[in-house]
C-alpha positions as CSV (number, residue, x, y, z in Angstrom):
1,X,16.9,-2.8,-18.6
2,X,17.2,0.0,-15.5
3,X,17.5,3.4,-15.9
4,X,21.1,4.9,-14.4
5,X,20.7,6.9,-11.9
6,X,23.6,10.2,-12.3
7,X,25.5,10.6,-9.1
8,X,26.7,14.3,-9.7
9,X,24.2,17.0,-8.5
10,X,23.5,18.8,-12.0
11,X,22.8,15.8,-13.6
12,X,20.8,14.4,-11.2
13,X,18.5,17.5,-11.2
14,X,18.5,16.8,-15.1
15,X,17.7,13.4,-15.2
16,X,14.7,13.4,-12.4
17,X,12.9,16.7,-13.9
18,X,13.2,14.6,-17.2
19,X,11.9,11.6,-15.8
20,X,9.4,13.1,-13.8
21,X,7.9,14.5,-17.0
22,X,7.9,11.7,-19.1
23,X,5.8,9.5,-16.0
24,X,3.4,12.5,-16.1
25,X,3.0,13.4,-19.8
26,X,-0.9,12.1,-19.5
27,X,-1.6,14.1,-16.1
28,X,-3.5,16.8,-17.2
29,X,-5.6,15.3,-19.6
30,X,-6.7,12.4,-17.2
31,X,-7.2,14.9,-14.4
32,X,-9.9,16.6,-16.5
33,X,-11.2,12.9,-17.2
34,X,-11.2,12.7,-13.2
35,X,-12.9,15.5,-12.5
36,X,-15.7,14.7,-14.9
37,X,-15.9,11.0,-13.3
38,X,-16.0,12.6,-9.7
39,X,-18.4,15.3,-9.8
40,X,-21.2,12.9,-11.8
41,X,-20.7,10.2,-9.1
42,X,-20.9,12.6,-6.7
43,X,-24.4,15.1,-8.4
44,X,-25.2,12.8,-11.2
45,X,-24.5,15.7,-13.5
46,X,-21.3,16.9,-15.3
47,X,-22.5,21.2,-15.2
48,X,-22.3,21.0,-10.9
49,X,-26.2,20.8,-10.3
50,X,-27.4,18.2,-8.5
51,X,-29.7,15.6,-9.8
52,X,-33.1,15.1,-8.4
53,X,-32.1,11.2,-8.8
54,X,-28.5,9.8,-8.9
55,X,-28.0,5.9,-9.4
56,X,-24.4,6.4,-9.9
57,X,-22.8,6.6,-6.2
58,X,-25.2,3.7,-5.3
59,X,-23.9,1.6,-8.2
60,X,-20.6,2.3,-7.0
61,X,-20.8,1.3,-3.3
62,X,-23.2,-1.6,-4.5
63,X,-20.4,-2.9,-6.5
64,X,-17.3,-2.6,-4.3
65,X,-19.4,-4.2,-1.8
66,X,-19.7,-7.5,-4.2
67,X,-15.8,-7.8,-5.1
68,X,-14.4,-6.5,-1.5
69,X,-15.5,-6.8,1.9
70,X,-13.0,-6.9,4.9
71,X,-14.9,-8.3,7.4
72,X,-14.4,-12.0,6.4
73,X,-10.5,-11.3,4.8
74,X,-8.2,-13.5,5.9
75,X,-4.8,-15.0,4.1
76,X,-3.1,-18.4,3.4
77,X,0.8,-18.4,3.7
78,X,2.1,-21.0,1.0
79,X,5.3,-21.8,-0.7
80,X,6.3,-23.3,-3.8
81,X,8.5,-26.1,-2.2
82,X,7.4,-29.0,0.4
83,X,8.6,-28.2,3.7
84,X,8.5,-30.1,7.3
85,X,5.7,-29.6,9.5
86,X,6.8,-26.9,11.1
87,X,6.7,-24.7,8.7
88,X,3.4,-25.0,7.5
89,X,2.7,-24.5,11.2
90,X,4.3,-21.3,11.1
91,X,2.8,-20.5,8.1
92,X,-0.9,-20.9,9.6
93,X,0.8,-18.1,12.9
94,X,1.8,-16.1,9.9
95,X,-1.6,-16.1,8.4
96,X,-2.9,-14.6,11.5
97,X,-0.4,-12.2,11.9
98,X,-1.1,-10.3,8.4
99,X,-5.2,-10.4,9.0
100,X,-4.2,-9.1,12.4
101,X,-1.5,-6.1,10.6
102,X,-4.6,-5.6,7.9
103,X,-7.4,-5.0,10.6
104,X,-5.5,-2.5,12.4
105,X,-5.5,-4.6,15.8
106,X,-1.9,-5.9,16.1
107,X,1.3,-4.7,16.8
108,X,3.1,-2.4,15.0
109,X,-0.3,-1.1,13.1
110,X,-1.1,2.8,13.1
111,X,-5.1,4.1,12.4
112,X,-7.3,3.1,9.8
113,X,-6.6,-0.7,8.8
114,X,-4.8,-1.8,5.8
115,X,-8.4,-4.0,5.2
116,X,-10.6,-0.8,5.2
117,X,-8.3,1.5,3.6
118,X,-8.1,-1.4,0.3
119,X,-11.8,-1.1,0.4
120,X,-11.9,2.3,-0.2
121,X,-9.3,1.7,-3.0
122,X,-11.5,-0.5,-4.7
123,X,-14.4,1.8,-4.1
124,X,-12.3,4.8,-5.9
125,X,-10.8,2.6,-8.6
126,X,-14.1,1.8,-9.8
127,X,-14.5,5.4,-9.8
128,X,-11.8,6.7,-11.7
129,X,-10.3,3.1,-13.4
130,X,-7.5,2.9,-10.7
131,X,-6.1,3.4,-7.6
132,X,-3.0,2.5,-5.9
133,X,-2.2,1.4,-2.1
134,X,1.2,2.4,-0.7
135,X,2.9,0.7,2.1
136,X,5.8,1.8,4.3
137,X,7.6,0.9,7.3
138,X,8.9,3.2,10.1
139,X,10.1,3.7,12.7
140,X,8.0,4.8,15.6
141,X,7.6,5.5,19.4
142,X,9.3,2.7,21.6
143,X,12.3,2.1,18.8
144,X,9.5,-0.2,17.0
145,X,8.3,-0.3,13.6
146,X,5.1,0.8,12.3
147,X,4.0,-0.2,9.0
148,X,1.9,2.6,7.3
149,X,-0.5,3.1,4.6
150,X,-2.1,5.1,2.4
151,X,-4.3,5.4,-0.7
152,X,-3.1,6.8,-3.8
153,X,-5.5,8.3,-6.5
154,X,-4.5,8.1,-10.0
155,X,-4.0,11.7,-10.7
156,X,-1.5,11.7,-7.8
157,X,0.4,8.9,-9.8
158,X,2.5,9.0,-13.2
159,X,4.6,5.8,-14.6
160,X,7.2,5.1,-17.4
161,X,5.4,3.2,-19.6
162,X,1.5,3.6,-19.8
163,X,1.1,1.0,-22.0
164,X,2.7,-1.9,-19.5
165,X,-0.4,-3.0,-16.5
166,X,2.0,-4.5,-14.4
167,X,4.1,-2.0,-11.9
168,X,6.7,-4.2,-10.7
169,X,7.5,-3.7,-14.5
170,X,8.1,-0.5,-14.7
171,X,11.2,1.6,-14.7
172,X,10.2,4.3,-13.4
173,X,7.2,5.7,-11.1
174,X,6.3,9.0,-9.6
175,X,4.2,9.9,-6.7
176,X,3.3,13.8,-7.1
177,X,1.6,16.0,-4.0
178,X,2.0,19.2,-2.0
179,X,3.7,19.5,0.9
180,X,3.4,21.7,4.2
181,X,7.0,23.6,5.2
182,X,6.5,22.4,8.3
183,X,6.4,18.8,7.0
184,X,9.4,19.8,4.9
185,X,11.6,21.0,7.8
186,X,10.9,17.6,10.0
187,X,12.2,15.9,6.3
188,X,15.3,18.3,6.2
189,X,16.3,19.4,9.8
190,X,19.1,17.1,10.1
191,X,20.7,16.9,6.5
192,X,24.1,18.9,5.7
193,X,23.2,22.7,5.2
194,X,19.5,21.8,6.0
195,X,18.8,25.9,6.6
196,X,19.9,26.7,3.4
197,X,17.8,24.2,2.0
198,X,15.3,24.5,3.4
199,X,15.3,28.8,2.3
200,X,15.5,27.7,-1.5
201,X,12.4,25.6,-0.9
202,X,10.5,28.4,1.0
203,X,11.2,30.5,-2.3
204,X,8.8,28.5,-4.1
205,X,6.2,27.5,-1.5
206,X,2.4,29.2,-2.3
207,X,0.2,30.0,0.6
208,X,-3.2,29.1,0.5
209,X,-3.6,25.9,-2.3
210,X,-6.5,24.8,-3.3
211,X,-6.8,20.9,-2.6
212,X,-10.1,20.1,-3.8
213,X,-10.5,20.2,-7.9
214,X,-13.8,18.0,-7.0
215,X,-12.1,15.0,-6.5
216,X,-11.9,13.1,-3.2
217,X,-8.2,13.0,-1.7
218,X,-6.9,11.1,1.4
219,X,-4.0,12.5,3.8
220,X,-0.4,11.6,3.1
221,X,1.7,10.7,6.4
222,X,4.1,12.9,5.5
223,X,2.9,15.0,2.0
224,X,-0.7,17.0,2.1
225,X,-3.1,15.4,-0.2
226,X,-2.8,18.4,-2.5
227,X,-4.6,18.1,-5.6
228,X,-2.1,18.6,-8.3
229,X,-2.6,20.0,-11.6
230,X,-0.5,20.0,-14.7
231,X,-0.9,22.8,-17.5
232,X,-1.9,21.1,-20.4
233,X,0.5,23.4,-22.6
234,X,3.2,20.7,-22.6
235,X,5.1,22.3,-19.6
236,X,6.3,20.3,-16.8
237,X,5.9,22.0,-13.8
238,X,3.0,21.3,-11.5
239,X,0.4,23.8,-9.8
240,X,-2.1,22.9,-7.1
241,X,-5.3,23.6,-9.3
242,X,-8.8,24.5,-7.6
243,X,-12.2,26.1,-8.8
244,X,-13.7,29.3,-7.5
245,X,-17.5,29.7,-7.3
246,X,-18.6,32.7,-8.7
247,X,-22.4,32.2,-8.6
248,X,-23.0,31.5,-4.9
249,X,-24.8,28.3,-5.6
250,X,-22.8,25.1,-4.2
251,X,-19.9,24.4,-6.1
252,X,-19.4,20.4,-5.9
253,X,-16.7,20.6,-8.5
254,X,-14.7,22.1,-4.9
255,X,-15.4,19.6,-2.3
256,X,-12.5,18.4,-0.8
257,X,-9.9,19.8,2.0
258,X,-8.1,23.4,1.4
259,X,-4.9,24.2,3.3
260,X,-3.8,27.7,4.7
261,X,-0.4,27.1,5.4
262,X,2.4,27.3,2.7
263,X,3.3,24.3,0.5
264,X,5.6,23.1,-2.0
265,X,5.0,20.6,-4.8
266,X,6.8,17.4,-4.1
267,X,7.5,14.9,-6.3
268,X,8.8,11.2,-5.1
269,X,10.3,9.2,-8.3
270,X,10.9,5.3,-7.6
271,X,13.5,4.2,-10.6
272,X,15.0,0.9,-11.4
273,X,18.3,1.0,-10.9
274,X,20.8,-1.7,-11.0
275,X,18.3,-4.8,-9.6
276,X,16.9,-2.3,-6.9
277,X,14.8,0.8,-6.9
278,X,16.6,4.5,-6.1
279,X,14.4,6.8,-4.4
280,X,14.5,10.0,-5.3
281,X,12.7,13.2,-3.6
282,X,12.2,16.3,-5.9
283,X,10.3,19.6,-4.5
284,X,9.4,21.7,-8.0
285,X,11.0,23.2,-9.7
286,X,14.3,21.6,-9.4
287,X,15.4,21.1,-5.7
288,X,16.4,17.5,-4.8
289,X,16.6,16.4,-1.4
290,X,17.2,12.5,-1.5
291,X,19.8,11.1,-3.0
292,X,22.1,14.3,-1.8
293,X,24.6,11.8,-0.5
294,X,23.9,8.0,-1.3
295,X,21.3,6.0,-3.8
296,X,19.1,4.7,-1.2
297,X,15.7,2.3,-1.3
298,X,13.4,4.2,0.9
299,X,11.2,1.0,1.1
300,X,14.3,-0.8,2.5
301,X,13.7,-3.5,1.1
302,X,16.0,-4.8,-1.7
303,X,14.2,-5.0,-4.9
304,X,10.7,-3.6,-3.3
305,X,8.8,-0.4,-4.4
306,X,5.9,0.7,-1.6
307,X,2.7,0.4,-4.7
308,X,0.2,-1.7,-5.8
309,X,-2.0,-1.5,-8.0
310,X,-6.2,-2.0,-7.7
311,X,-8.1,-1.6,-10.8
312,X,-11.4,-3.8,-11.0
313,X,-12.1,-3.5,-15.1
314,X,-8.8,-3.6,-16.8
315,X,-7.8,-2.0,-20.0
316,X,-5.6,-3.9,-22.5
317,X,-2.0,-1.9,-22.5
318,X,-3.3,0.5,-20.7
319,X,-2.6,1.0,-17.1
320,X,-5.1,3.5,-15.9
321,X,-8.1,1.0,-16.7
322,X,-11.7,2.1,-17.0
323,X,-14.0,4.0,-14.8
324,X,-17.3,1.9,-13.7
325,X,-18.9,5.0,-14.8
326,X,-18.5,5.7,-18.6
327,X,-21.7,3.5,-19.5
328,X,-23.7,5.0,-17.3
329,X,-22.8,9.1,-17.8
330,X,-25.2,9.5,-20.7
331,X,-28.3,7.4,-19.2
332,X,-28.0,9.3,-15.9
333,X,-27.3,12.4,-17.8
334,X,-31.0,11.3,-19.0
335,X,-32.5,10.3,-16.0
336,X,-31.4,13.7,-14.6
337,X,-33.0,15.7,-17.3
338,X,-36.3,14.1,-17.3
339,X,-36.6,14.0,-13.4
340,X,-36.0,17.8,-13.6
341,X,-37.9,18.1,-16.2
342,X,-40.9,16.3,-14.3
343,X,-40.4,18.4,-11.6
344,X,-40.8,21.4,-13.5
345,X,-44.1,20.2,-15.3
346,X,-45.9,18.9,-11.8
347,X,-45.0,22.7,-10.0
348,X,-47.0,24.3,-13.1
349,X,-49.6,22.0,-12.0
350,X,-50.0,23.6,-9.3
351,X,-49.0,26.7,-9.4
352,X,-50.5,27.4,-13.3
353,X,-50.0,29.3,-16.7
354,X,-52.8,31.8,-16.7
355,X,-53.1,34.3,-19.3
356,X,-56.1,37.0,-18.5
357,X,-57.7,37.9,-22.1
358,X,-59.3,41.3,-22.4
359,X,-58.3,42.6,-18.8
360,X,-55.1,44.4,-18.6
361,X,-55.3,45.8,-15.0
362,X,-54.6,43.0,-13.5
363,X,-52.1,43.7,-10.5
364,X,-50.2,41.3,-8.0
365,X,-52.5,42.1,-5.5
366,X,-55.6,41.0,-7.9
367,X,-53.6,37.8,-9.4
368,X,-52.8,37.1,-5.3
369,X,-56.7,37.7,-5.0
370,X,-57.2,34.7,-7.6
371,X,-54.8,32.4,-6.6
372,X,-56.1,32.6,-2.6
373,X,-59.7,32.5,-3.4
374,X,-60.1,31.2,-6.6
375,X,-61.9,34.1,-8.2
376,X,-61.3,37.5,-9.5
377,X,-63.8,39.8,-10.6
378,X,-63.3,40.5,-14.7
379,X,-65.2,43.1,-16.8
380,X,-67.6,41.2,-19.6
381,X,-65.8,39.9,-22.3
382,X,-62.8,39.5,-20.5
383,X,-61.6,36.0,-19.7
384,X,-58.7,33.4,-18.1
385,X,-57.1,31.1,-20.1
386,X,-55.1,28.4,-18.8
387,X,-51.6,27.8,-20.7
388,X,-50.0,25.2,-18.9
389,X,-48.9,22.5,-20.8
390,X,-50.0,19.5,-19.3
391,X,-48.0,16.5,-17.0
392,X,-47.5,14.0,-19.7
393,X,-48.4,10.6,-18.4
394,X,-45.3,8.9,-20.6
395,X,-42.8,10.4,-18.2
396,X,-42.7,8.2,-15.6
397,X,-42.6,5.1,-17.8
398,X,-39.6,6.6,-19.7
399,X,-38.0,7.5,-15.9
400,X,-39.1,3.7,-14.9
401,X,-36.9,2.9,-18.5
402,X,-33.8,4.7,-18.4
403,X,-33.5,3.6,-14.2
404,X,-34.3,0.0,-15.3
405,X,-31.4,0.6,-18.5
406,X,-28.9,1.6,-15.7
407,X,-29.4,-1.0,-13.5
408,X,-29.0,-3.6,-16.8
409,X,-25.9,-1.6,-17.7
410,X,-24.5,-1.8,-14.1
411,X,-24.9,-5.9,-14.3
412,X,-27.3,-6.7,-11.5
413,X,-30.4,-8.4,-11.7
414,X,-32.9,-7.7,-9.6
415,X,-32.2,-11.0,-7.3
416,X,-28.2,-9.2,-6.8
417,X,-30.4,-5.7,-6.0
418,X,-32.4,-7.9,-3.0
419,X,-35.8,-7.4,-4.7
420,X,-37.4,-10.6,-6.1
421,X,-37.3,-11.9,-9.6
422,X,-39.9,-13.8,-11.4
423,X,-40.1,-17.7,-11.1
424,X,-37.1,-17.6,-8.8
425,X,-37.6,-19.9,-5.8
426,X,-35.5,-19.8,-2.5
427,X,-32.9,-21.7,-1.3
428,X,-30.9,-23.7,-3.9
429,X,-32.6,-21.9,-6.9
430,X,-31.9,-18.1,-5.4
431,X,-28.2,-19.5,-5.5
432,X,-27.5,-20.7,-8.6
433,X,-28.9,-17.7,-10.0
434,X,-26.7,-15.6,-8.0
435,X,-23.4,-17.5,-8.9
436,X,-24.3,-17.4,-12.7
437,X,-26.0,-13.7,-12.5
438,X,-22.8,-11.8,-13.6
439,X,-19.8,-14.2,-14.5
440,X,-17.7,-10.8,-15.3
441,X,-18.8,-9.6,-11.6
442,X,-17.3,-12.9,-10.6
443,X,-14.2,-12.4,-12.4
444,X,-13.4,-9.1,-11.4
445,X,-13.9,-10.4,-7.8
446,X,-11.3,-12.8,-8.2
447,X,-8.8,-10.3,-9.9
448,X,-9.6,-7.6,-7.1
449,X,-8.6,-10.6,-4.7
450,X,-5.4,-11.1,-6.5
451,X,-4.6,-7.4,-5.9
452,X,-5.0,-7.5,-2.7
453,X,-2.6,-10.8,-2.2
454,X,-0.2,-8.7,-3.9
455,X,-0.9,-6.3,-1.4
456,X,-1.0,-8.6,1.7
457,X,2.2,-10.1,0.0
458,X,4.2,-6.6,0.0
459,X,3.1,-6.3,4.1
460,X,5.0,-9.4,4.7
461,X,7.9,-8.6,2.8
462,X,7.9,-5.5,4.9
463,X,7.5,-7.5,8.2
464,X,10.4,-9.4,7.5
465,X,12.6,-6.3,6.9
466,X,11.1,-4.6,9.9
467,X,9.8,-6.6,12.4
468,X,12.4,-8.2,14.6
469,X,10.3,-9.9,16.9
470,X,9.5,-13.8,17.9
471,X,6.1,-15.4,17.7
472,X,5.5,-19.1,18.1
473,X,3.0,-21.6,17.2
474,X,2.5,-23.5,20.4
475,X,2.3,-21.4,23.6
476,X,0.6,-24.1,26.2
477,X,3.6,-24.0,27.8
478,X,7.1,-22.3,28.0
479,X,8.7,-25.4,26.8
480,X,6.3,-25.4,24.1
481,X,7.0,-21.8,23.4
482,X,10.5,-22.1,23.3
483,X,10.1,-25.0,20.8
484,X,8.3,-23.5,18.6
485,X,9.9,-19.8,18.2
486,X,10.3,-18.6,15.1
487,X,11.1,-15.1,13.4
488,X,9.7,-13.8,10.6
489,X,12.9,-14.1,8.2
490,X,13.0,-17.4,9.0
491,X,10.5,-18.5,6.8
492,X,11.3,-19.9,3.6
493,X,12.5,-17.9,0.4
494,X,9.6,-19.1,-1.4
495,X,6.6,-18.0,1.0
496,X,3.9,-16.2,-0.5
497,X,0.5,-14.7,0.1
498,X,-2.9,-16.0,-0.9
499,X,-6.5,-14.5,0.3
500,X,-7.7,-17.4,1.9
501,X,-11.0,-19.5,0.7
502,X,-11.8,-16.3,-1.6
503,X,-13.0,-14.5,1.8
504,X,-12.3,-10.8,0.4
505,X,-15.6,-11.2,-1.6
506,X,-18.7,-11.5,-0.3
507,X,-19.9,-13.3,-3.7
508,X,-18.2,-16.6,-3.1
509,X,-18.9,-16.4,0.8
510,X,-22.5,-18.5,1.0
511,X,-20.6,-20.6,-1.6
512,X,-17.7,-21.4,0.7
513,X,-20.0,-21.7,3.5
514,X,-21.9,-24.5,2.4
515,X,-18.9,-26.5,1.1
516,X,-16.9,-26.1,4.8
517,X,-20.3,-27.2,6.2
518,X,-21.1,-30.2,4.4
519,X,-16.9,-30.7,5.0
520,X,-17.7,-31.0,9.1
521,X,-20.9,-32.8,8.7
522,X,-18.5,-35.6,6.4
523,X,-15.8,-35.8,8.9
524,X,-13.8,-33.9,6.6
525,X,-12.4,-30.9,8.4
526,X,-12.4,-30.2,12.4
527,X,-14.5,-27.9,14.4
528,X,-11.8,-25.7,14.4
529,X,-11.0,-24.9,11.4
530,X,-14.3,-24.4,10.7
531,X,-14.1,-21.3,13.7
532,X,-11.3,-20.2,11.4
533,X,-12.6,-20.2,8.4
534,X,-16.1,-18.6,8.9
535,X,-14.2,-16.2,10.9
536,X,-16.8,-17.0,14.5
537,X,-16.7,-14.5,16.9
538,X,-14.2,-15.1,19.7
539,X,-13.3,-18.0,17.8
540,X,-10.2,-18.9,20.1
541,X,-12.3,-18.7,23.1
542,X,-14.8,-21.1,21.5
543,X,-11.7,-23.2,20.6
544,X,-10.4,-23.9,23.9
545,X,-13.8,-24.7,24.9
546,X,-13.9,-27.4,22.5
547,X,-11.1,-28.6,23.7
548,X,-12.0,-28.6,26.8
549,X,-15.1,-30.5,26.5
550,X,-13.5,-33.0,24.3
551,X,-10.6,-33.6,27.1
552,X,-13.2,-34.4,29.2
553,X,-15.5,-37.0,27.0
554,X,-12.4,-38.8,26.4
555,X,-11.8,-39.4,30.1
556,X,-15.5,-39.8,30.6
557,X,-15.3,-42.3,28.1
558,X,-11.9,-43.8,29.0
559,X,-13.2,-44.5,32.3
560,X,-16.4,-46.2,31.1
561,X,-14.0,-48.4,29.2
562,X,-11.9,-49.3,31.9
563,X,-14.9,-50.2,34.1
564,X,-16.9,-52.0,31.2
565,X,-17.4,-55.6,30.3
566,X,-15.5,-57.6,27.6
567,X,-18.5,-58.0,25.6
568,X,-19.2,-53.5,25.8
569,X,-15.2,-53.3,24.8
570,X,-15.8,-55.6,21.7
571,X,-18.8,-54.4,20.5
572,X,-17.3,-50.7,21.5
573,X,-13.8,-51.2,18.8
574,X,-16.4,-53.1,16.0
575,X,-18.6,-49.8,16.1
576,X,-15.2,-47.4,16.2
577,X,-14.0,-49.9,13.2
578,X,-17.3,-49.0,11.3
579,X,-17.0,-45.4,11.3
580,X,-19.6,-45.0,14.8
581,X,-22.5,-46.9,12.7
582,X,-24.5,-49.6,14.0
């Protein structure tokens, strides 16, 4: 099934307002949800008070940490078919290329890397239940192509069907945000009648949104990261939302960037549409600007959308997953009220409940008297009584409780925290107790790492629409160069993206380790690969040394051979026969 997309204006405008409500018919209720989830990560409270002790934005950064980490990510390029050398040869250059596109250091890569910017998806996804990462090339300065990215948050994102996980599966998708009219106009300037155009859009821009609603947002390369907000009357239409503090205390529920200039609600709708996707470009409340003239795939890549998806703890038919957070709100809520609370009781400790009995001229200046010196002169019969309740020794056992229930909820023992754990030994022990500590850690590991093959997958797909350039797997020489020059669309229809030796989680790295080590010590794999895998430091530098040296043992050792007694040669082939022993 696809949805038709209309080809006359009118019922174009229709048919995306329509479909644009129906991929946001949950928006307003989940941004209330978000909010919630952002400001207790952020104070450990859900009124906009901070706590004297929050566990929650630690637990959070703790556990992205343990299913993501980019600095040991690296992909395997496979394919479902055998194929001559060669092409597993490219397949290793390949390999390289995407961890070099991800990292931000190769060509045709803009700013913050693909690698850090998944991180910080898997950080917010854990937050709110999901995030998404879009991808995009472009062209940039030089006539080349730049492959973009950036993170979606989940209230910025709306789909067909809720109840279907898998985005590649839905029909329709929506991407909702505020653009600047300058950004407009650079979108516009060259389109048929872009002046008027671009007057009907100025008719609805507001000046001075509000793009913080207490939730973090990240920049759009072309749309501000406005935070959107839809009434939850049923209507369509979308408003930037915002809070005003009105007690001069600091209002958390606020934090995030606020933009002067005017700016429009945009609204870009990705819809299957005869075995490709149709791009559609929608500024509120019913101006369309792409398709005016032809159904395009702004991807441009045939049967491609820009998304994917990053949610850590999936829901069952439901897409938007489930924060990190919701078994942990009411324990912190606790921990929050008894640290205050605790507070409170040790400040009366010092500065006391006193009620004077029998004296009622007791000034400021007399009470400041007493609390100075420690004495004030009463008439007889008068007398002080102290009032202040006392600092119950249970608290701090009940605040050593809940902390100790949070970090049980959260699903890491004290080994996974770096504090010891009774009857735990080093080494081998330490180990096995860290690969059986949390099997659903583990899991979600491994399902974040599938994410992000689908996302290391989608870059590829993009190279090979974008990137027109020649790479080789051999460049000793230019003969060798020349031989051995490939493009990127030459690789097979079946090639696909893998996160190599389950590198993008730290949990299975000391794992990995041991097995490539005990590998080497067996003969098993070469030196290196081994650079390769544990991703060493210079590692091609450190390769060509090897090399280098072992050029020169061999004709070390060839010439000892040729200079060498019959006897030295015999004994020489019966100990390379034997595997070096004896």
């Amino acid at each position: 099934m696809t949805l038709s997309v209309p080809t006359k204006e009118r019922e174009l405008v229709d048919f995306t307002r329509n479909l644009i409500e129906e991929c946001r018919v949950s928006a307003g209720t989940r941004q209330a949800y978000y909010r919630t989830m952002a400001l207790i990560a952020e104070t450990g409270r859900v009124d906009n008070a901070k706590s004297l002790i929050n566990l929650l934005y630690k637990h959070l950064e703790r556990t992205a940490a343990h299913l993501y980490s980019a600095v040991e990510l690296k992909f395997s390029v496979g394919f479902d078919n055998p194929y001559p050398k060669e092409y597993y040869e490219r397949a290793l250059q390949v390999g390289t290329i995407l961890r070099r596109q991800w990292a931000g250091t190769g060509l045709g890569t803009l700013g913050v890397g693909t690698d850090i910017r998944f991180g910080k998806g898997v950080f917010e996804s854990l937050k709110y239940g999901a995030a998404v990462l879009k991808q995009w090339g472009q062209e940039g300065f030089g006539g080349k192509t730049d492959i973009y990215g950036k993170l979606l948050l989940p209230w910025q994102f709306g789909v067909y069907n809720e109840a279907e996980t898998d985005l590649n599966r839905q029909y329709a998708m929506v991407e909702t945000t505020a653009m600047t009219l300058t950004e407009i106009w650079r979108r516009i300037w060259n389109m048929p009648d872009a002046a008027k155009l671009f007057a009907r859009i100025r008719s609805h821009a507001r000046k001075g949104a509000d793009m913080g609603n207490g939730i973090d947002v990240s920049a759009h390369w072309v749309l501000s990261a406005n935070t959107i907000q839809t009434p939850v009357d049923g209507g369509g239409s979308v408003m930037p939302g915002g809070m005003v503090s009105v007690s001069g205390q600091p209002n958390y529920a606020m934090m995030g960037p606020q933009v002067a200039a005017e700016t429009a609600i945009v609204h870009e709708l990705w819809v299957q549409d005869d075995k490709d996707y149709t791009t559609i470009l929608m500024i509120d409340p019913d101006i369309v600007i792409s398709p005016l003239h032809k159904k395009e795939n702004a991807l441009g890549v045939k049967g491609l959308h820009p998304y994917t998806l990053i949610q850590p703890n999936e829901v069952t038919n439901w897409i938007w997953g489930r924060s990190e957070l919701v078994d942990l709100v009411e324990p912190q809520q606790l921990l929050s009220t008894w640290a205050e609370d605790g507070r409170r009781l040790f400040g009366l400790q010092v500065d006391k409940i006193l009620a004077f009995i029998g004296e009622t001229g007791i000034t400021d200046e007399i009470y400041g008297q007493f609390r100075n010196a420690g004495y004030v002169n009463l008439p007889q019969g008068a007398d002080v009584k102290d009032l202040t309740p006392k600092f119950p020794p249970e608290l701090m056992a009940m605040l050593k409780f809940v902390i100790d229930t949070i970090n049980t909820l959260s699903g890491f023992p004290e080994i996974m925290r770096g504090q010891g754990e009774p009857g735990v030994r080093a080494g081998v022990h330490a180990g096995t107790l860290l690969k059986t500590a949390s099997p659903t850690l583990r899991d979600r590991a491994l399902l974040v790492e599938r994410q992000c093959a689908q996302a290391a997958d989608l870059t590829l797909k993009i190279r090979e629409a974008k990137d027109p350039r020649t790479y080789w797997t051999n460049g000793e020489t230019e003969e060798a160069r020349k031989e051995t020059a490939f493009k990127l669309t030459d690789m097979p229809p079946d090639t696909s993206v893998e996160v190599d030796s389950h590198s993008s989680s730290p949990i299975f790295s000391d794992e990995n380790m041991q097995l490539i080590f005990a590998a080497h010590s067996k003969g098993m794999v070469q030196t290196d690969y081994v650079l390769d895998t544990l991703n060493f430091p210079n590692a091609e530098a450190a390769k060509v040394q090897n090399k280098e040296a072992a050029e020169k043992s061999s004709a070390m050792m060839q010439n000892l051979l040729a200079n060498a007694t019959p006897e030295f040669k015999e004994k020489f082939a019966l100990k390379q026969i034997s595997g070096g022993k004896g």
